[in-house]
Every structure is written in structure tokens, then in C-alpha cells.
C-alpha positions in Angstrom: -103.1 162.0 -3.7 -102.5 165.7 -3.5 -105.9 166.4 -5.2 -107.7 164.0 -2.7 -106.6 166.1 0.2 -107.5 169.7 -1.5 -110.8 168.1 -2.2 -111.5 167.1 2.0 -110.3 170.5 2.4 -112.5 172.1 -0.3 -115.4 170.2 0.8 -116.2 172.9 3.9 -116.9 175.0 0.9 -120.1 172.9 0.2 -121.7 173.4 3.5 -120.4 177.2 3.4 -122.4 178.1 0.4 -125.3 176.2 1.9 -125.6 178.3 5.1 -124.7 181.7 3.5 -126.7 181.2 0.3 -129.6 178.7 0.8 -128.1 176.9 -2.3 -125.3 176.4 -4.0 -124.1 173.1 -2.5 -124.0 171.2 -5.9 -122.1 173.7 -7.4 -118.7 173.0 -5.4 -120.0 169.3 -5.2 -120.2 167.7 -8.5 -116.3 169.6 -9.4 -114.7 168.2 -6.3 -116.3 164.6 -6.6 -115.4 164.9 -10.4 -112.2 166.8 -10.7 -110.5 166.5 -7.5 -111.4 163.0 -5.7 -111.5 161.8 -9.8 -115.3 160.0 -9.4 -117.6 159.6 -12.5 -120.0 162.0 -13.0 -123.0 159.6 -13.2 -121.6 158.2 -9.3 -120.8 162.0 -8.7 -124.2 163.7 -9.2 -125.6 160.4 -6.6 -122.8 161.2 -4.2 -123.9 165.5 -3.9 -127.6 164.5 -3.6 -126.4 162.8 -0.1 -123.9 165.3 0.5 -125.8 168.4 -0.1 -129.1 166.9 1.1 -127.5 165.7 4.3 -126.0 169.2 4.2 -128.6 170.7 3.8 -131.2 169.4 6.6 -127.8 170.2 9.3 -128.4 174.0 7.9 -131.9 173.6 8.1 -132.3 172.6 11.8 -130.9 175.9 13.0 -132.9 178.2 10.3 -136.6 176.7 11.5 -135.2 177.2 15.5 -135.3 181.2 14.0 -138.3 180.7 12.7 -136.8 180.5 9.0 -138.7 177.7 7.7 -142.0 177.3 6.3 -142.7 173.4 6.3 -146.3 173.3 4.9 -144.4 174.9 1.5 -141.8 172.9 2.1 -143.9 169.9 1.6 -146.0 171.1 -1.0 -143.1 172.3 -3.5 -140.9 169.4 -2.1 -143.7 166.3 -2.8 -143.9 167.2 -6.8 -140.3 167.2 -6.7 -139.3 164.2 -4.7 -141.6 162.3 -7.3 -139.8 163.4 -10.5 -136.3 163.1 -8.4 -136.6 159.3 -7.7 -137.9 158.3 -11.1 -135.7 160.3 -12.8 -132.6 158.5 -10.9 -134.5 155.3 -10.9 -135.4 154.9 -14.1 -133.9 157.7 -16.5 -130.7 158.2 -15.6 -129.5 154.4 -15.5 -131.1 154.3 -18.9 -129.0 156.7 -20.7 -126.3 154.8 -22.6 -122.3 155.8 -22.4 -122.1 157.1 -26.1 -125.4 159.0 -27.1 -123.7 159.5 -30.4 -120.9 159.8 -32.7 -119.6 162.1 -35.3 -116.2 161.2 -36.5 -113.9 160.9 -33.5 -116.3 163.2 -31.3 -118.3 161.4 -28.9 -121.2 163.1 -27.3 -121.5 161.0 -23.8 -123.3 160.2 -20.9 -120.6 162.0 -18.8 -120.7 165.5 -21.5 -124.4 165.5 -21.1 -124.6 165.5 -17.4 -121.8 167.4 -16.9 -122.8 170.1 -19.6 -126.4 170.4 -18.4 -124.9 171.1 -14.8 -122.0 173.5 -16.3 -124.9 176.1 -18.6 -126.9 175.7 -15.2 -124.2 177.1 -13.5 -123.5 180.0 -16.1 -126.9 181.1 -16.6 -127.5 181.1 -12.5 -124.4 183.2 -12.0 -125.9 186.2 -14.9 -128.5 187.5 -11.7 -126.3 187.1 -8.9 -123.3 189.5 -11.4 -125.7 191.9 -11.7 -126.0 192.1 -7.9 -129.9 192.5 -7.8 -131.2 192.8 -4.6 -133.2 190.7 -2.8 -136.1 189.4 -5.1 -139.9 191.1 -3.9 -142.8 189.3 -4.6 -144.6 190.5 -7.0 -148.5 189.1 -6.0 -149.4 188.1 -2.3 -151.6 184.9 -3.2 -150.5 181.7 -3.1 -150.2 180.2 -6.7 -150.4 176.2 -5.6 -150.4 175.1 -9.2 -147.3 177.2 -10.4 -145.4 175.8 -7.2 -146.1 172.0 -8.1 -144.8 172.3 -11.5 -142.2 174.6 -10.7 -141.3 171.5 -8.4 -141.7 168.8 -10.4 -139.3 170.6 -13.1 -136.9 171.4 -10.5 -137.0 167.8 -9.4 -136.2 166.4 -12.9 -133.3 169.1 -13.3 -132.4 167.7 -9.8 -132.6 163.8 -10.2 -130.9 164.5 -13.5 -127.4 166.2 -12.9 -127.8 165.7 -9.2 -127.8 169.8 -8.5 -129.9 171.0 -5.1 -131.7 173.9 -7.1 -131.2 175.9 -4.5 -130.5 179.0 -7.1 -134.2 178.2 -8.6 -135.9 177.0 -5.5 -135.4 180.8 -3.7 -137.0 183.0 -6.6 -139.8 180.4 -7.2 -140.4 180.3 -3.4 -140.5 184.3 -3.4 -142.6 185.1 -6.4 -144.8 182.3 -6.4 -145.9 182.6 -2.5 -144.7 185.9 -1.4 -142.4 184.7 1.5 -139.6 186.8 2.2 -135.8 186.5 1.3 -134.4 185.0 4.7 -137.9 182.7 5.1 -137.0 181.3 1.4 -134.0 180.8 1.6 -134.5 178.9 4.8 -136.9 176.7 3.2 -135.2 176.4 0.6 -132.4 174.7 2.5 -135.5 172.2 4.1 -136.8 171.6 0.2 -132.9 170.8 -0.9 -132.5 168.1 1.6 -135.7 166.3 1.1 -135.1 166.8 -2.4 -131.8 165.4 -2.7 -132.1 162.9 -0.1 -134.9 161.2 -2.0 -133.2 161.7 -5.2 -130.1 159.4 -3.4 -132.3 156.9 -2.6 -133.1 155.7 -6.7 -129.5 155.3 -6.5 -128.6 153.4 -3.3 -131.6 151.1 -4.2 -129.4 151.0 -8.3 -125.4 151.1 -7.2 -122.7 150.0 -4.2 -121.9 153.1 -2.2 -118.7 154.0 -0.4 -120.2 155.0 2.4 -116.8 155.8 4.7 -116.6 158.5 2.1 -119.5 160.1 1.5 -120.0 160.4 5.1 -116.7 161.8 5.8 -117.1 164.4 2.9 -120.8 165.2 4.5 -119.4 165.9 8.3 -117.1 167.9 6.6 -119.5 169.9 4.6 -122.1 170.1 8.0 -118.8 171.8 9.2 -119.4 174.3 6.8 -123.0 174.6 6.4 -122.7 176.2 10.1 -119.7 178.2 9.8 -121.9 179.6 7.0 -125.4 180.0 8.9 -123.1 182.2 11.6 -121.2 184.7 8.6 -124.9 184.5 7.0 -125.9 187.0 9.7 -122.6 189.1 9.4 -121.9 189.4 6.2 -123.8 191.8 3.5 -125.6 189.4 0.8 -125.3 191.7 -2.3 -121.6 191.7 -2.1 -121.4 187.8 -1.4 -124.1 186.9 -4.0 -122.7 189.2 -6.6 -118.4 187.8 -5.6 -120.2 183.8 -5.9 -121.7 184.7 -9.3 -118.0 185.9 -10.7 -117.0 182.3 -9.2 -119.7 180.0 -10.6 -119.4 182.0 -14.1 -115.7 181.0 -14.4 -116.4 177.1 -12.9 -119.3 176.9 -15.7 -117.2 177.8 -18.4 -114.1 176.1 -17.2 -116.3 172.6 -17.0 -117.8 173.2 -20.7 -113.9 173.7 -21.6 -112.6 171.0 -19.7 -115.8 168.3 -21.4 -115.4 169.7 -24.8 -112.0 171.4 -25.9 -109.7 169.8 -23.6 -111.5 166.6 -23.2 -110.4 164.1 -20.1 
């Protein structure tokens, strides 16, 4: 009971990282659906596409009044995505049985997979934020439509799969690939996330039961957040934050590989 009421406090955290970051929803998500509200991770990843998608659109609103947001790449790197999203929840991720395999007494499982997939995520996207890298320059002015749809589609199959926003691949892509700056992709990034995620959602609502009393109590929580965040966004220096979040989604990787392999639930 104690862990159920950490996690509706925890859950401002969602919509914090949202509206200072752009991204990063998922990664507070998935551990408070799984470890702290004690939710499979399968139900889990379909419960932070809602979350972070609904999230997401309430951090959006705000960003595209300051001129933040750039729908037409919105659309174009969201549409590849929200294709591969619903499939993949539709069709590929119902279809991946409980036990993949078996050596001895080890089982490698649906649950190990997705969560392991989402833990290295989170350890390799915490290596650029540690080195505190300032913000990312394009490097070409054009706008590389090809590079953007299948960045999109990869980023919706990594989405639809472990039911992560992206938001910590969305931003560079967004930056190299059509030379908008920091602030603008990051905005849009938050616009991309919630279509994304939102679509991603709907494989499973059309698949599963959902509690909806929770999820949308969780989600006002989390909108909470997401504007708490889009006010310290404009306060607070983003090197220091970025580089403070990477130290913090390093250790949560690891402990989530530790937790799914050594320690085993």
C-alpha cells in the first residue's frame, strides 16, 4: 500500500521530465507502473503510451503557443512512426509468448525482454547526457525527408515495442536530420511523443480491458508535472539538468537489468 502511494506521488516526475526535457516520460513510467503500483510489464508499457502521450500533448499545447512546435515535421516523422507503433502493439507484441526459452532453471521471458530492451535503452541514452554535451548543432541545413521516415518508423517499432516515448532519439534526429533548433525540437518532439504514444495505446485498448480510473488519475497527475516542468524549463540551465538526469537514468538502467536478471522477481 505504501508503494502505491510513493508511486501517485512519483508520478509528477513523469510530466516533470516531459516539460524540462522533451522526453523522458517512459523512463519514470514503465518503473513506477512495474515496481511501485506492481503492474506487468506487457500492461505497463500500454499504460505509459497513454500516460506519456496524454502527457505529452498537455506539454505540447503551451510549447506551439511559443511558437515551439513545428507540425508539418511533426506529421512527417510522426506518420512512419504511428504505422510501425500500432502494428507492432497490434500484432507483435501480443504474439510474443511468456517463456521465449529455457536453459536449465533460467527462463528468458516476455517480461526480461521488454523490460531489458527498455533498461540498455536507458543506459545507452544516459552515456551523452553524462558527458554533458551541449546542445546538439545541425550539421547540414537541408531537409533529409527519407532519413526522417525511417528514422520514424524505427523509432516507432522501439516505441510500440517496450512502450518508451523516444523522446531521447526523437530530439537529435529532429536536429541533425532537419536542422531545427534545440528548444523548436524538443517542442516537437513533445507533439511527435503524444501522437506516437497515443496511437501506440490504441493496438492495445482495441487487444486488453483497461483500468481507466487509473491511468487517468496517474495522467492528471503527470499533466501536473509536465507544466511545473515547461515553467523550471525556462529557469533552469539544461547542461546541468541533462547531465544530473543522465547519472539518474544510468543507475535506474542498471538497477532494472539487476532486478530482471540477478535478483529475479
Amino acid at each position: 500500500m505504501y508503494l502505491e502511494y510513493f508511486g501517485y506521488v512519483a508520478s509528477i516526475l513523469i510530466g516533470l521530465l516531459l516539460g524540462l526535457l522533451g522526453g523522458g516520460g517512459s523512463i519514470m513510467s514503465i518503473p513506477i507502473l512495474v515496481y511501485l503500483f506492481q503492474i506487468d510489464a506487457v500492461t505497463a508499457s500500454a499504460y505509459s503510451l497513454f500516460i506519456v502521450g496524454t502527457t505529452s500533448f498537455a506539454g505540447a499545447v503551451p510549447k506551439y503557443r511559443d511558437h515551439l512546435v513545428n507540425i508539418r515535421t511533426g506529421f512527417l516523422f510522426g506518420i512512419p512512426s504511428i504505422v510501425t507503433i500500432f502494428i507492432t502493439r497490434k500484432f507483435i507484441v501480443p504474439a510474443i509468448p511468456d517463456v521465449l526459452f529455457q536453459s536449465g532453471e533460467f527462463f528468458f521471458t516476455k517480461r526480461l525482454l521488454l523490460l531489458g530492451i527498455f533498461a540498455i535503452l536507458m543506459v545507452l541514452a544516459s552515456v551523452p547526457m553524462i558527458k554533458g554535451r551541449r546542445d546538439i548543432q545541425p550539421r547540414r541545413k537541408e531537409f533529409q525527408t527519407q532519413l526522417i521516415i525511417i528514422e520514424g518508423a524505427l523509432i516507432g517499432f522501439l516505441t510500440g515495442l517496450v512502450g518508451a516515448g523516444g523522446g531521447f532519439l526523437i530530439i537529435p534526429a529532429l536536429v541533425l536530420l532537419t536542422g531545427l533548433p534545440m528548444k523548436t525540437a524538443a517542442g516537437t518532439s513533445l507533439f511527435i511523443i503524444a501522437i506516437n504514444s497515443l496511437t501506440g495505446f490504441l493496438g492495445d485498448a482495441l487487444n486488453s480491458k483497461m483500468d481507466w480510473q487509473f491511468l487517468l488519475t496517474i495522467t492528471a497527475i503527470a499533466i501536473v508535472g509536465v507544466h511545473i516542468g515547461n515553467v523550471l524549463s525556462r529557469k533552469i540551465p539544461g547542461i546541468k539538468l541533462k547531465k544530473a538526469f543522465g547519472w539518474f537514468t544510468l543507475a535506474m538502467g542498471c538497477w532494472i537489468l539487476i532486478r530482471e536478471t540477478i535478483l529475479k522477481p
